[in-house]
TORKOL-4160 file (C-alpha; in steps of 0.2 Angstrom, whole numbers, padded with zeros to 4 digits, m for minus):
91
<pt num="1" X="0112" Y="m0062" Z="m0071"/>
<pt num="2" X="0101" Y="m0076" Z="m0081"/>
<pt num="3" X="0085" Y="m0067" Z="m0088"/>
<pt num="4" X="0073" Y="m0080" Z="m0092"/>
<pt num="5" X="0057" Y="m0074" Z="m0103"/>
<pt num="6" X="0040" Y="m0083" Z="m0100"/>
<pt num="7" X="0030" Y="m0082" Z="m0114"/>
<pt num="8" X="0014" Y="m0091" Z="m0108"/>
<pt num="9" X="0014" Y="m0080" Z="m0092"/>
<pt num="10" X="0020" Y="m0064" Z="m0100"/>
<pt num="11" X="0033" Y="m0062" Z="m0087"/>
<pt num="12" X="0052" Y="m0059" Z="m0087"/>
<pt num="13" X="0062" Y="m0068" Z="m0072"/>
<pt num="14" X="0077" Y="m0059" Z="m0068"/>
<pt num="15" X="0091" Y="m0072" Z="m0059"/>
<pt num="16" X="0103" Y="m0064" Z="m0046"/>
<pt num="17" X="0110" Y="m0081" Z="m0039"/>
<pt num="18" X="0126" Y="m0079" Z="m0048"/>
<pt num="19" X="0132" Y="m0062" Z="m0037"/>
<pt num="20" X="0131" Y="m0073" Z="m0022"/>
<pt num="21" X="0130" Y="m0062" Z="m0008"/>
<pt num="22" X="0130" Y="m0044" Z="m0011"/>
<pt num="23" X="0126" Y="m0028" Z="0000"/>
<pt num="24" X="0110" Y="m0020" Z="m0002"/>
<pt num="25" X="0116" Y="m0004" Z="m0011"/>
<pt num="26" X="0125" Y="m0017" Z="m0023"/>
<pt num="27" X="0108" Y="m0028" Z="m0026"/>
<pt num="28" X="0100" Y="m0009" Z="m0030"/>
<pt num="29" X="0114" Y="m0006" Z="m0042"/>
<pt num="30" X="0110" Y="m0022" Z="m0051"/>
<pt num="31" X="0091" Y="m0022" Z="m0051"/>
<pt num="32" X="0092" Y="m0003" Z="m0060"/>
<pt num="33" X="0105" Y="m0010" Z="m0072"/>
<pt num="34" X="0094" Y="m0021" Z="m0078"/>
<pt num="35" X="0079" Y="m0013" Z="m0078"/>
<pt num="36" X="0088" Y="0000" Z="m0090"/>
<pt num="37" X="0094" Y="m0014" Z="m0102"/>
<pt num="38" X="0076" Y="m0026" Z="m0101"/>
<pt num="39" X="0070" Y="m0007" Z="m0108"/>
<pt num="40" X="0084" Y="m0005" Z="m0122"/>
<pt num="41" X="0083" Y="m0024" Z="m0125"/>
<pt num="42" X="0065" Y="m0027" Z="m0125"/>
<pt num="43" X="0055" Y="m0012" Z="m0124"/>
<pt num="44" X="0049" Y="m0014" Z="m0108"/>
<pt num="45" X="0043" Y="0002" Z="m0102"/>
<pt num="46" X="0027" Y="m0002" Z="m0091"/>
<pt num="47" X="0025" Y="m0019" Z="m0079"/>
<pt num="48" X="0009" Y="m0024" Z="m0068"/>
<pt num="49" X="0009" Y="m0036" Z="m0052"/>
<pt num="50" X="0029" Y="m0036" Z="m0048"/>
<pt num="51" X="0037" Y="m0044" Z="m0035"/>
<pt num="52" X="0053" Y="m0045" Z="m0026"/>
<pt num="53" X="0060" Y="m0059" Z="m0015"/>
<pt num="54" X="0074" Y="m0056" Z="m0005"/>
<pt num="55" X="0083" Y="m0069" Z="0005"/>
<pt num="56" X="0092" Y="m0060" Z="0020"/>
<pt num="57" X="0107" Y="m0065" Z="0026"/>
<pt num="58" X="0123" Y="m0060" Z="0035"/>
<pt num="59" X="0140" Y="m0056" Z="0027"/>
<pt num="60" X="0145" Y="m0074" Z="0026"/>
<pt num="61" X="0128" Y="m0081" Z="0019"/>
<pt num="62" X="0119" Y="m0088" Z="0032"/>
<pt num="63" X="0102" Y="m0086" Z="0034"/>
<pt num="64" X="0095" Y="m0070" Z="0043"/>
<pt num="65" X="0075" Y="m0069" Z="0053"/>
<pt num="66" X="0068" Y="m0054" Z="0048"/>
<pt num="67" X="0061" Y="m0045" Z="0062"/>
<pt num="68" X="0054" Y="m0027" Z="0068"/>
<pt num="69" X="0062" Y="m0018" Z="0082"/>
<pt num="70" X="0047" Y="m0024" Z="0092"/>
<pt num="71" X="0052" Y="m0041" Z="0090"/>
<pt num="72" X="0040" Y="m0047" Z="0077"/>
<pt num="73" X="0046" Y="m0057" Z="0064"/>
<pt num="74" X="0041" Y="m0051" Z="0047"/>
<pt num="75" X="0036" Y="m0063" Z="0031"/>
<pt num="76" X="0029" Y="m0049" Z="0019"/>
<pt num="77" X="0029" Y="m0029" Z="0016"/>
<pt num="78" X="0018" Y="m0018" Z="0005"/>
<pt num="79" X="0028" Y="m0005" Z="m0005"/>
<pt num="80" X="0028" Y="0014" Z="0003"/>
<pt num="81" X="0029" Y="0019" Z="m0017"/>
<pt num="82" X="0012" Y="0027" Z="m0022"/>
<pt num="83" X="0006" Y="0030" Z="m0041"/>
<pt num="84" X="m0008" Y="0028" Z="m0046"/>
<pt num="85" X="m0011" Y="0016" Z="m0060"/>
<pt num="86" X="m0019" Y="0028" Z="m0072"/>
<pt num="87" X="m0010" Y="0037" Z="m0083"/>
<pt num="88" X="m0019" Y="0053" Z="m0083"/>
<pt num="89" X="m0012" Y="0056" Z="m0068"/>
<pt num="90" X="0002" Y="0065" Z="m0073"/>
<pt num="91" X="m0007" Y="0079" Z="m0085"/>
């Protein structure tokens, strides 16, 4: 892992090419990892706008299509997580 802090943008880039190819149980591993250390380390506690960009492949590295069970190939997804972005929601 390579973090790389962008201080004109106010983002933090988080590089996983090093793992090379890993399950997706082993990428969630990771990802939470680092998100506990970038909040010991930095004080992040709070993020807005976030994304993640996955590159599927298969077990040897090759490149993987992404499609539903109906046969549509699939480029993005919305999250299924809800919270509002308010923080009175939680009194």
């Amino acid at each position: 892992m390579s973090t790389f802090i962008d201080k004109e943008k106010n983002r933090l880039i988080i590089n996983y090419n090093r793992i090379g190819t890993v399950t997706e149980r082993e990428l969630v591993q990771a990802i939470v990892a680092d998100l506990r250390m970038i909040e010991d380390e930095f004080g992040i506690k709070y993020c807005t706008g976030a994304k993640l960009i996955l590159y599927a492949t298969n077990e040897y590295g090759d490149p993987m299509t992404i499609k539903r069970p109906t046969g549509a190939r699939v480029w993005s997804i919305d999250t299924l997580h809800y919270r509002p972005a308010c923080l009175d929601f939680d009194k």
